[in-house]
PAZAPA-4460 file (N, C-alpha, C; in steps of 0.05 Angstrom, whole numbers, plus 32768, in hexadecimal, padded with zeros to 4 digits):
% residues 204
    n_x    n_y    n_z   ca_x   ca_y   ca_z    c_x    c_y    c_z   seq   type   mol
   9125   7779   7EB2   9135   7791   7EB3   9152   7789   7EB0     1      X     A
   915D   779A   7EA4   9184   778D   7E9E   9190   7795   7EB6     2      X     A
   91A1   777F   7EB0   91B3   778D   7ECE   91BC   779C   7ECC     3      X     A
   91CC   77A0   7EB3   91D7   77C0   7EAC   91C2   77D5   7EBB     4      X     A
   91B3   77DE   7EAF   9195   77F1   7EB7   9196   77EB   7EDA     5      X     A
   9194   77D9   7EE0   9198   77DA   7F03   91B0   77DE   7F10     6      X     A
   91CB   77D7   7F04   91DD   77E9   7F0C   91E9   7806   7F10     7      X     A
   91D9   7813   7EEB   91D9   782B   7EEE   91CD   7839   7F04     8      X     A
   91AB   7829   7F0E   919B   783B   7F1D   91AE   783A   7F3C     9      X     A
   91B9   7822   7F44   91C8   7823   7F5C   91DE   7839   7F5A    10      X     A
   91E8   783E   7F4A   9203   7846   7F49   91F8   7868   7F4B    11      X     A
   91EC   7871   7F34   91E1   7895   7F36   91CF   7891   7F50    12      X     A
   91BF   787C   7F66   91BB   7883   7F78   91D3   788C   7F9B    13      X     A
   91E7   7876   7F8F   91FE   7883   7F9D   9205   7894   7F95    14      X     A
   920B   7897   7F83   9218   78B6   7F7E   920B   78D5   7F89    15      X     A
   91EF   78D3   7F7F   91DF   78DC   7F8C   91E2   78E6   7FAF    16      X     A
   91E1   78CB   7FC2   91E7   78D4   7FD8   91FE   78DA   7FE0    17      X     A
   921A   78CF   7FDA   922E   78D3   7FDA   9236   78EE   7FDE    18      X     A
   922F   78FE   7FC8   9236   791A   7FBB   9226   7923   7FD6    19      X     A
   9210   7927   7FCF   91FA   7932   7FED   9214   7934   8003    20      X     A
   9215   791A   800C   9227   7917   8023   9242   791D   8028    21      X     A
   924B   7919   8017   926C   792C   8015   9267   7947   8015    22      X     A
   9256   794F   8001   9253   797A   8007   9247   7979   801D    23      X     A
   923B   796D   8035   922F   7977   8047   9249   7973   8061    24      X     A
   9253   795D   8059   926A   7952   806C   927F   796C   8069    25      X     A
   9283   797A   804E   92A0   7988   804B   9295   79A4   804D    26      X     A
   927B   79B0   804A   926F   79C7   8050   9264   79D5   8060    27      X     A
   925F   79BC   807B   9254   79C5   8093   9255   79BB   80AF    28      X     A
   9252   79CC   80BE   925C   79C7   80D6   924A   79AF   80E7    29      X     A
   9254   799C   80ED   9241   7989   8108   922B   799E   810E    30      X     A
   9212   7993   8105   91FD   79A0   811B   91F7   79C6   810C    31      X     A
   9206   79CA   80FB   91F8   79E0   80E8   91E7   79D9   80D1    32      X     A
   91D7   79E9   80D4   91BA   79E5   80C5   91AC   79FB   80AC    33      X     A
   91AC   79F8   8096   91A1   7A07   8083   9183   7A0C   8073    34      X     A
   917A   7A1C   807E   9158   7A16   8079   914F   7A20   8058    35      X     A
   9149   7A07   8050   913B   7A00   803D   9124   7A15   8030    36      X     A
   9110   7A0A   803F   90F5   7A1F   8041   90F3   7A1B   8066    37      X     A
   90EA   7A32   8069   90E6   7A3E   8081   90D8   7A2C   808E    38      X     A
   90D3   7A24   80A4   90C6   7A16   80B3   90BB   79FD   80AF    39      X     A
   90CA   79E7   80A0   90CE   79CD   809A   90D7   79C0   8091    40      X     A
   90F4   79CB   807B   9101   79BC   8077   9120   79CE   8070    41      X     A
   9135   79B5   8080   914B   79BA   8088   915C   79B0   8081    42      X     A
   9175   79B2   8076   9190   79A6   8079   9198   79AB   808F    43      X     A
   919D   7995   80A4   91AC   799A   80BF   91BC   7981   80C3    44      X     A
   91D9   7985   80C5   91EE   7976   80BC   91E9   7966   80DD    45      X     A
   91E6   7944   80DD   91F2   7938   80F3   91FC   7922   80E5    46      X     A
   920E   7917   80F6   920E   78F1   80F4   9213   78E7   810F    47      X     A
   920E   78CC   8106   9203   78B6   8114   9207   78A0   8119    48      X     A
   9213   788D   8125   922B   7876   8123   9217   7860   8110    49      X     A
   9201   785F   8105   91FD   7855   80F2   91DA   784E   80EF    50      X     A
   91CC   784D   80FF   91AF   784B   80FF   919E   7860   80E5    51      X     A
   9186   785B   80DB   9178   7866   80CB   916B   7879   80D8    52      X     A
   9168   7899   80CE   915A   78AB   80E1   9161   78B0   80F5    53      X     A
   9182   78B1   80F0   918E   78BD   810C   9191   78B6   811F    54      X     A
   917F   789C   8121   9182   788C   813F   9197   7884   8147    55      X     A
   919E   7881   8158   91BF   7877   816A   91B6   7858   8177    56      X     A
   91CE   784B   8176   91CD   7839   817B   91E8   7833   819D    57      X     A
   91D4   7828   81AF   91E4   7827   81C4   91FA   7810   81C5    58      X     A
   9215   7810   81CC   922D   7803   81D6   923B   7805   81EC    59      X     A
   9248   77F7   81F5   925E   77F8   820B   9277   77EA   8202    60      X     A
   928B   77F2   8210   92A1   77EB   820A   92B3   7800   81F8    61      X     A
   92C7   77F7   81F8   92DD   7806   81DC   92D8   7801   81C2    62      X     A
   92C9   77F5   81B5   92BB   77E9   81A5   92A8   77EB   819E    63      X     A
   929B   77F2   8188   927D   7806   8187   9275   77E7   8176    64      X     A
   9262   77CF   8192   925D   77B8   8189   9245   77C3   816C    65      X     A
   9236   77D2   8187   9220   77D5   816C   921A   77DE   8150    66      X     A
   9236   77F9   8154   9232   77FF   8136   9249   77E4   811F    67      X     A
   9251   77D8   812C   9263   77C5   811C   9248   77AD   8111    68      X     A
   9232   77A9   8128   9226   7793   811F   9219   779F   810B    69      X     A
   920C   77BD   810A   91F8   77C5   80FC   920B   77C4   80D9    70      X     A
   9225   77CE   80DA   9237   77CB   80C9   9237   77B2   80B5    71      X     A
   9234   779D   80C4   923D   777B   80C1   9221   7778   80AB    72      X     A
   9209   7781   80BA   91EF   7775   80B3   91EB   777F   809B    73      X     A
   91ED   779C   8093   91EB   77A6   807A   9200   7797   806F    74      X     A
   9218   7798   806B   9225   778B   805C   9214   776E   8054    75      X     A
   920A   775B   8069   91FC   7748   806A   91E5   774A   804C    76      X     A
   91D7   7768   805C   91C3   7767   804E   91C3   7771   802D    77      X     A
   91DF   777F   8028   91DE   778C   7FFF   91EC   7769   7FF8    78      X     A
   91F6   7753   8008   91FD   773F   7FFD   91E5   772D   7FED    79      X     A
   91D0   772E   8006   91AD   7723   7FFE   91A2   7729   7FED    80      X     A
   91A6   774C   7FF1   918E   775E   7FDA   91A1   7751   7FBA    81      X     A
   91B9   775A   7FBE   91BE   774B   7FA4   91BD   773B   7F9A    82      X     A
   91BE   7723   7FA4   91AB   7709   7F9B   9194   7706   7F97    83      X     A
   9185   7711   7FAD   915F   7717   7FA3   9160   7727   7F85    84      X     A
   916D   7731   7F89   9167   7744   7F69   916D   773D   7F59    85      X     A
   9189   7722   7F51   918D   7719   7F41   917C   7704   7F38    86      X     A
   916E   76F8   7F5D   9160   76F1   7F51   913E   76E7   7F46    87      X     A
   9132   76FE   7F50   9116   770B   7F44   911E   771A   7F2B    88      X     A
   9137   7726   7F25   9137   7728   7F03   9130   771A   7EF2    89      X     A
   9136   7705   7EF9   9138   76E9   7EEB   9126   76E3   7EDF    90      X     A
   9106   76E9   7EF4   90F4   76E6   7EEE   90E1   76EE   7EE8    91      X     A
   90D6   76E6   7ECA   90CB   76FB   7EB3   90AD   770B   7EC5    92      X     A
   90A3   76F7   7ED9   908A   7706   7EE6   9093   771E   7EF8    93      X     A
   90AF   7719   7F05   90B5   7738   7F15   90B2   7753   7F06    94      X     A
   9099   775D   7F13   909C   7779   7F18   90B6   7786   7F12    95      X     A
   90B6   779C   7F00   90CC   77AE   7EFF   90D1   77BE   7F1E    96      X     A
   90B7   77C8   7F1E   90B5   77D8   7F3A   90BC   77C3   7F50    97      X     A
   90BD   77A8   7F51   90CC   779F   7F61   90EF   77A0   7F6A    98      X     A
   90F3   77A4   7F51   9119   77A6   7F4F   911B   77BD   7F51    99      X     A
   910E   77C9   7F4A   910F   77EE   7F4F   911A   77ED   7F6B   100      X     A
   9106   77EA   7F7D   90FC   77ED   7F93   911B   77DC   7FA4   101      X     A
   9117   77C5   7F96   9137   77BA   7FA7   914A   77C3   7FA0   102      X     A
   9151   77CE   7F8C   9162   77E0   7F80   916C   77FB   7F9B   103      X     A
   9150   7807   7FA4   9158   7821   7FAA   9160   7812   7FC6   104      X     A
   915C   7803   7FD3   9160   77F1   7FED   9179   77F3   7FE5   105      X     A
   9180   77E1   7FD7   91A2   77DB   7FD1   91B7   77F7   7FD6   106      X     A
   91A1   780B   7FCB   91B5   7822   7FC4   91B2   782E   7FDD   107      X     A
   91A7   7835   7FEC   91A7   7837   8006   91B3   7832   801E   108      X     A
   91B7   7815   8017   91C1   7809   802C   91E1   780A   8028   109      X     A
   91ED   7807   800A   9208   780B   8008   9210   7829   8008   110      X     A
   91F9   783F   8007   9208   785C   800F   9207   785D   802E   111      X     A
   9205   7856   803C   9202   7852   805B   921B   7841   8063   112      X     A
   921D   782C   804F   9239   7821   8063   9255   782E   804E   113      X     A
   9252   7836   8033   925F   7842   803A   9273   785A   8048   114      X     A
   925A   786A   8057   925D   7881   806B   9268   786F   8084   115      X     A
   925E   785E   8091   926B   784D   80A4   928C   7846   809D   116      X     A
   928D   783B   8089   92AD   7828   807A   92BD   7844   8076   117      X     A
   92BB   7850   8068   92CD   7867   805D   92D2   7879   8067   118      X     A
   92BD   788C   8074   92C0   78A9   8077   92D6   78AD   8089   119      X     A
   92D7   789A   809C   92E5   7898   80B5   9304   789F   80B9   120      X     A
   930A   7895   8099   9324   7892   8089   932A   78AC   807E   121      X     A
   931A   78B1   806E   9318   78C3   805A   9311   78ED   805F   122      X     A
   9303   78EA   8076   9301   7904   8082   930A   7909   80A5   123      X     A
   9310   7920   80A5   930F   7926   80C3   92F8   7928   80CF   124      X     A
   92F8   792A   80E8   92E0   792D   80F6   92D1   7942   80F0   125      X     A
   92BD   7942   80F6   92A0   795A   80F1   929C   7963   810B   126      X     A
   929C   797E   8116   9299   7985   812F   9286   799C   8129   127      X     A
   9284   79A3   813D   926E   79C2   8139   927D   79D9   8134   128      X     A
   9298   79D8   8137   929E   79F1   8134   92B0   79EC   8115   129      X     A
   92AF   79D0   810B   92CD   79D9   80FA   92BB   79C4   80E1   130      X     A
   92C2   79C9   80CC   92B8   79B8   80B1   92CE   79A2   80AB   131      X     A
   92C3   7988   80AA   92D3   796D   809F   92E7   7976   8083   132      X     A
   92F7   7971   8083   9308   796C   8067   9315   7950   8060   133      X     A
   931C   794C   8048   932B   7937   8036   9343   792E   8049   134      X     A
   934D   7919   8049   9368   791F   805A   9367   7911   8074   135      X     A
   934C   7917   8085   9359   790D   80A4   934D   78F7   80A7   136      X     A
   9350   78EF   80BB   934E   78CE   80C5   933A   78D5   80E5   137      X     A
   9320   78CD   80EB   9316   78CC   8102   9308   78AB   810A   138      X     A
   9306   789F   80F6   9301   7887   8108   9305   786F   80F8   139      X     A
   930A   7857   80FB   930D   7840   80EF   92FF   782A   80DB   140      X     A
   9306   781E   80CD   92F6   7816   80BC   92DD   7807   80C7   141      X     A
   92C7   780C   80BE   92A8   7808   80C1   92A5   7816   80D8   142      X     A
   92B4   7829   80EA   92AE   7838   80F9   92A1   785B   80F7   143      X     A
   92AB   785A   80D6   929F   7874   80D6   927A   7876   80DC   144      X     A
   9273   7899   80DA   925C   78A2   80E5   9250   78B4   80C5   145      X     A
   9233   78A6   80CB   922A   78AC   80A5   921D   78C0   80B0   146      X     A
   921F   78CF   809B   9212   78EF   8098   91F2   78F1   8090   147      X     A
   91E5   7900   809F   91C6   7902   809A   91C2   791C   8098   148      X     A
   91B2   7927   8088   91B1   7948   808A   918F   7949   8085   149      X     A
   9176   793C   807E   9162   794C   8073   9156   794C   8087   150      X     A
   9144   7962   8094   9137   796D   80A9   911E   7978   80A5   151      X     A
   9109   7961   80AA   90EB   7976   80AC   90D7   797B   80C1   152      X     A
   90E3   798B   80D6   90CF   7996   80E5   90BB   79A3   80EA   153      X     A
   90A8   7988   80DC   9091   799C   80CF   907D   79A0   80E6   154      X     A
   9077   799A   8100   906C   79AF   8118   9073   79A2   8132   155      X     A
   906F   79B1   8141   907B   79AC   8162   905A   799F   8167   156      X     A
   9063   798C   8181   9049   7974   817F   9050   796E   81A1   157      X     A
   904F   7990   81B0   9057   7989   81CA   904C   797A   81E8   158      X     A
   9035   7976   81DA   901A   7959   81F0   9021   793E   81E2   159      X     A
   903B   7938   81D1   903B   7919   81C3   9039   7902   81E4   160      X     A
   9031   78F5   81DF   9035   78D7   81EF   9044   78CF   81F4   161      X     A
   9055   78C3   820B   906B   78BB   820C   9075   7897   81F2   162      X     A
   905A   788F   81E9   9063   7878   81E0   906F   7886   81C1   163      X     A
   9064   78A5   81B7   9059   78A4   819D   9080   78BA   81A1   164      X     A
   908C   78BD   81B7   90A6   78CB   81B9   90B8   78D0   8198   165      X     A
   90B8   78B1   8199   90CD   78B7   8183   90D0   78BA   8163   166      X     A
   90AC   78CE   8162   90A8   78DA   814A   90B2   78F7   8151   167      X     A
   90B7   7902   8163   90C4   7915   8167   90E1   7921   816C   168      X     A
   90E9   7934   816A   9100   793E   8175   9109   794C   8192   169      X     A
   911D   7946   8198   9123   7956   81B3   9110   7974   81AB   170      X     A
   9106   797F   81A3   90F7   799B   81A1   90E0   7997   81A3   171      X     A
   90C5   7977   819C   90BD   7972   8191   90AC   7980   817B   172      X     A
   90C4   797D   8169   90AE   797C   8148   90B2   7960   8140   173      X     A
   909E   7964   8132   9094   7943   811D   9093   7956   8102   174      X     A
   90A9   7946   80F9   90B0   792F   80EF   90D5   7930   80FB   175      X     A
   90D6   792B   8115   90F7   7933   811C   9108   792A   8111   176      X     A
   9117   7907   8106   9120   7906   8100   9131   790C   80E5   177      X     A
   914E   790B   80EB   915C   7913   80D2   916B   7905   80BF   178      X     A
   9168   78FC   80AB   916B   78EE   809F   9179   78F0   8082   179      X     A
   918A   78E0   806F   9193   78EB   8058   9188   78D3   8042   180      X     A
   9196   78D7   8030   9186   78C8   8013   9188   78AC   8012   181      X     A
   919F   78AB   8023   919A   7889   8027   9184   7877   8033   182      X     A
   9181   7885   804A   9166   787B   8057   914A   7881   8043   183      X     A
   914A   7899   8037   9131   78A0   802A   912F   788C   8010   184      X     A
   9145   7886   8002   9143   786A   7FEF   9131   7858   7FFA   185      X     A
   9140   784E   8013   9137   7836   801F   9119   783B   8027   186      X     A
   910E   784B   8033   90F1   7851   8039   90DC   7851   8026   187      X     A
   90E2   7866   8012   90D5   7863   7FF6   90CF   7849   7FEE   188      X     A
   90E4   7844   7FEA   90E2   781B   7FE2   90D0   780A   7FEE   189      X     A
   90CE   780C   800E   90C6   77F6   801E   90AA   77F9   8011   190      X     A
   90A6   781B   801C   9087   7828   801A   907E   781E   7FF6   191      X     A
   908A   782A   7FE5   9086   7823   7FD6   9079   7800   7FC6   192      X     A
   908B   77F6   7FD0   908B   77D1   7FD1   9070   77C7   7FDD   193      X     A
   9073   77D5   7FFF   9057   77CC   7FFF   903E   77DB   7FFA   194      X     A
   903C   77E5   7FEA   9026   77F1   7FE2   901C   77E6   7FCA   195      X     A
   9030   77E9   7FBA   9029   77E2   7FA4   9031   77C1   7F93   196      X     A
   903B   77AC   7FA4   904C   7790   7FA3   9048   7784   7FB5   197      X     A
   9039   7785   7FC5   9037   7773   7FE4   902A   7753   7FD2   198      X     A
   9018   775C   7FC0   9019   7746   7FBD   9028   7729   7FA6   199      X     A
   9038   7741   7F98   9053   772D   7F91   905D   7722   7FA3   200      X     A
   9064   7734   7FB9   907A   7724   7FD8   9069   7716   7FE6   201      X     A
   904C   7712   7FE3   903B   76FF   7FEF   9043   76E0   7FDD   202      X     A
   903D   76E0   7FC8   903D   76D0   7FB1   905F   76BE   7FB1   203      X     A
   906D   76D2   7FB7   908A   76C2   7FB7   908C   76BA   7FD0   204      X     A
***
């Protein structure tokens, strides 16, 4: 596959979430929600100091240790993916659907940090009562909070288990968490990879 051809696919996949994420950041309020189809799927605007699916990550101090490390590691990790890709291109037996697949990883992981690096700079805060705009400043570099909006509460599952909790939402429906296109790149991919490549990644 050219690298050209793999840069384009990274690049219209940022753009992709990007756009998503800025109209949801500049059009809606923290915690307002726009229903899709009726009873399972939602735009409901949150963010999140940086975890996949909305999860929060705990800290102490003045210093948000954890979203800085989670920050560090992705950066860590589009340094790797880029080298894996350059270099399984290389090689005439890789799977296309392999680079695909690291491709949408890549793209993923750099629309997530850059919601962490930028936004922080670049918009005001998001509250429930007031919509973000161009212009203000709410938190510091790699301190910003990435935007998640897709919501499918597809049924309330109110006898769940306490181990099976965190397929749910504070309401419990399953499928609770909320999530945006960055994470769903990254999922697609894994799922994808191993389903259909486990045993290329066995073989290497």
């Amino acid at each position: 596959m050219k690298a050209r051809n793999i840069s384009i696919l990274v690049v219209l996949l940022l753009l992709a979430d990007q756009i998503l994420k800025i109209w949801v950041k500049t059009n809606m309020c923290l915690g307002e929600a726009i229903t899709i189809f009726p009873d399972w799927f939602q735009l409901r605007f949150i963010e999140n100091n940086g975890a996949a699916f909305g999860m929060h990550i705990a800290s102490g101090g003045g210093l948000d240790w954890g979203k800085l490390a989670l920050s560090l590691f992705r950066v860590v990790m589009v340094v790797a993916l880029c080298f894996l890709i350059r270099q399984l291109n290389a090689k005439k037996e890789t799977p296309k659907g392999v680079i695909v697949g690291l491709s949408l990883i890549l793209a993923g992981a750099i629309g997530n940090i850059i919601d962490s690096a930028v936004y922080g700079h670049i918009f005001s805060a998001s509250t429930p009562m007031t919509v973000a705009h161009f212009g203000g400043h709410y938190a510091g570099f790699m301190m910003g909070k990435v935007v998640d909006m897709f919501y499918f509460p597809l049924f309330q599952w109110n006898s769940v288990p306490n181990f099976l909790r965190f397929l749910v939402d504070g309401d419990n429906y399953f499928f609770g968490a909320i999530f945006n296109l960055a994470d769903s790149y990254i999922t697609v991919a894994v799922v994808y990879m191993l389903i259909f490549h486990w045993k290329f990644f066995y073989k290497e």
